[in-house]
TIMIMI-854137 format. One record per residue (C-alpha): residue number from 1; x, y, z. Coordinates in steps of 0.2 Angstrom, whole numbers. Example, Ala and Ser with C-alpha at 12.3 -4.5 7.8 and 13.67 -1.06 7.14 Angstrom:
2
     n      xx      yy      zz
     1      62     -22      39
     2      68      -5      36
This chain:
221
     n      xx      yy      zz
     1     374     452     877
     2     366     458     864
     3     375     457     846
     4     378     473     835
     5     379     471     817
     6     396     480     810
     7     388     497     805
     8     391     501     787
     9     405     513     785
    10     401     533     778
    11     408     531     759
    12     413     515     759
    13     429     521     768
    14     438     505     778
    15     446     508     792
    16     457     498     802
    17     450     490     817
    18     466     488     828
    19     467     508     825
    20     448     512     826
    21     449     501     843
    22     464     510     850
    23     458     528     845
    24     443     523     855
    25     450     515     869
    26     460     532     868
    27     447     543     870
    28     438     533     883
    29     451     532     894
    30     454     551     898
    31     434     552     897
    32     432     539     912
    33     448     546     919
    34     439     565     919
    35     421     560     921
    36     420     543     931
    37     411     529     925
    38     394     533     930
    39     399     552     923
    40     406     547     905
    41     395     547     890
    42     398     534     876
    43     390     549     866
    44     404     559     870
    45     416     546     866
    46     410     542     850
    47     410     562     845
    48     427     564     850
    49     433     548     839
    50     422     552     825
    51     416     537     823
    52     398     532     830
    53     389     524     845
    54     383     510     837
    55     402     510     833
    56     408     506     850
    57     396     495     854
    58     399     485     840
    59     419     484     845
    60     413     484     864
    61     399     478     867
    62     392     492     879
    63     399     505     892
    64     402     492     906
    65     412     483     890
    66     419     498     885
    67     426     502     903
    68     432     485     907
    69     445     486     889
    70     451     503     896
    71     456     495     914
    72     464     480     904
    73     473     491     892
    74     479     501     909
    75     485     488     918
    76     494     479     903
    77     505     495     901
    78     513     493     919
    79     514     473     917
    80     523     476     899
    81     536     489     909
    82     540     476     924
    83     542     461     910
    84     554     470     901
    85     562     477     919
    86     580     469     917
    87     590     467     936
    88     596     450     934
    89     614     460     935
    90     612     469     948
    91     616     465     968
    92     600     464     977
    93     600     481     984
    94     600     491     966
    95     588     479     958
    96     574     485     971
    97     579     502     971
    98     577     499     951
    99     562     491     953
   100     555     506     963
   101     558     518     954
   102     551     510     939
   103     534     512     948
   104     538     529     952
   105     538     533     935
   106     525     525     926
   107     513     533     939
   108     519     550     935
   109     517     547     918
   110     499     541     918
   111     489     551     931
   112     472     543     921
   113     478     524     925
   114     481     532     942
   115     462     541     941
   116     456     525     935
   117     460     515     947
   118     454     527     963
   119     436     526     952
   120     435     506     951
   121     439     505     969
   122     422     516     972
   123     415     501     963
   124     421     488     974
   125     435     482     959
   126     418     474     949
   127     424     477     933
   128     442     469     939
   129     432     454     947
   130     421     449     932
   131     436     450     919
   132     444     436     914
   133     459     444     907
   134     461     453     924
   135     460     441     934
   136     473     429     930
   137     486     446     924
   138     493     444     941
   139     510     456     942
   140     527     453     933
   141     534     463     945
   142     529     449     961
   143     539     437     952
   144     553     450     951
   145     551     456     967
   146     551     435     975
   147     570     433     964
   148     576     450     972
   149     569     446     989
   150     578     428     988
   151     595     433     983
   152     596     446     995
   153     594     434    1012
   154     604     423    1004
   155     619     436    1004
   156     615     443    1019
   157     609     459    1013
   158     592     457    1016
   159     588     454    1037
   160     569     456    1034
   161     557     443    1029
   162     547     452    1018
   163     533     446    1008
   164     531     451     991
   165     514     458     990
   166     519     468    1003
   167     533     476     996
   168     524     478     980
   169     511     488     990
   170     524     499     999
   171     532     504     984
   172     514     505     973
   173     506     516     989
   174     520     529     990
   175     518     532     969
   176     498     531     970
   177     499     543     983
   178     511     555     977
   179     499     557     961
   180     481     554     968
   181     482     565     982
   182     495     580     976
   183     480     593     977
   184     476     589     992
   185     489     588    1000
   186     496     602     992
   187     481     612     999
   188     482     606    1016
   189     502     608    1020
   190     507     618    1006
   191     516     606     995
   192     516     600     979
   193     522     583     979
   194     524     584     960
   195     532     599     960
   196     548     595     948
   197     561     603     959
   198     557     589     971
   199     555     575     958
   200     571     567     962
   201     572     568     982
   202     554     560     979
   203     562     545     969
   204     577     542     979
   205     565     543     997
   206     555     530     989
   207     571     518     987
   208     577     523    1002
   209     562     519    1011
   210     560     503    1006
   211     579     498    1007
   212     578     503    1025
   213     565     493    1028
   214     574     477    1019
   215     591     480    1029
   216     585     484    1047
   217     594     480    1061
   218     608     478    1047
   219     624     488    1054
   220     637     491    1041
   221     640     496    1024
């Protein structure tokens, strides 16, 4: 990698490099989100931040780089939410209801991590694959998910043997879905599955779905 010299900074004027980072990580991220990565411009980036090419690749290290910290930065959002998720008091049944709808809404809030994620699958995950940081993330919310799993066979609740992973991909498919594919799906059978009269049937469906799925063959309250 080739090594860029900190540019010298119009009028002497320092600027913080935690903020200067994040207002470019910013900027790239609903660039990559709107344009894809062979579409996004570190040009445009760098206009829209006010700051300079040589800039970002003297934080970054290039667009590859530069793509690579917006997927980390993504990614570390939802792991912060599901470390800070708190269902040690609830029974086994609301924690994974919880848990849910905790996914539901952080994908509804960021349809660009959403975006992101559908243009690093057209690229095979390369960026996820050669990032160290990335790689050993893992999920919170496995770890989570394994306790909840647990306590519910033990009291009965629970009469499937799910695996984690799994579940974390039934819960994550439904909320990726409902957001990657409103248009078209909307176009196709005339509904919007973000339509906010629905939002809440959306979010208790989700639970529901995967609490059936827990308890079958369970008869009973």
């Amino acid at each position: 990698m080739t090594v860029v010299e900190e540019p010298a900074r119009p009028g002497g004027r320092v600027r913080d490099a935690a903020r200067t980072r994040g207002e470019i990580l910013d900027v790239a991220t609903q660039e990559f989100a709107r344009a894809g990565y062979d579409g996004a411009r570190v040009d445009e980036i760098a206009a829209r931040t006010r700051t300079t090419k040589r800039m970002i690749y003297y934080y970054f290290g290039g667009k590859e780089q530069l793509f690579t910290a917006v997927l980390e930065r993504a990614y570390g959002v939802i792991r912060d939410a599901e470390q800070q998720l708190d269902v040690e008091h609830l029974d086994p049944v609301a924690a994974i209801r919880r848990l849910a709808e905790l996914t539901f809404d952080h994908h509804e809030r960021h349809p660009d991590f959403i975006r992101l994620v559908g243009i690093e699958n057209v690229h095979g995950a390369e960026h996820i694959a050669a990032s160290e940081k990335l790689g050993s993330i893992g999920s919170p919310a496995l770890g989570v998910i394994r306790r909840i799993l647990a306590a519910g066979r033990e009291s009965g609740l629970f009469t499937v043997d799910a695996d984690a992973v799994d579940l974390h991909a039934m819960i994550t498919s439904f909320c990726f879905f409902r957001v990657a594919n409103r248009h078209t799906f909307g176009a196709l059978f005339g509904r919007d599955l973000a339509d906010p009269a629905r939002r809440e049937h959306y979010r208790t469906m989700l639970g529901d779905m995967v609490i059936a799925y827990l308890t079958a063959g369970r008869t009973g309250g």
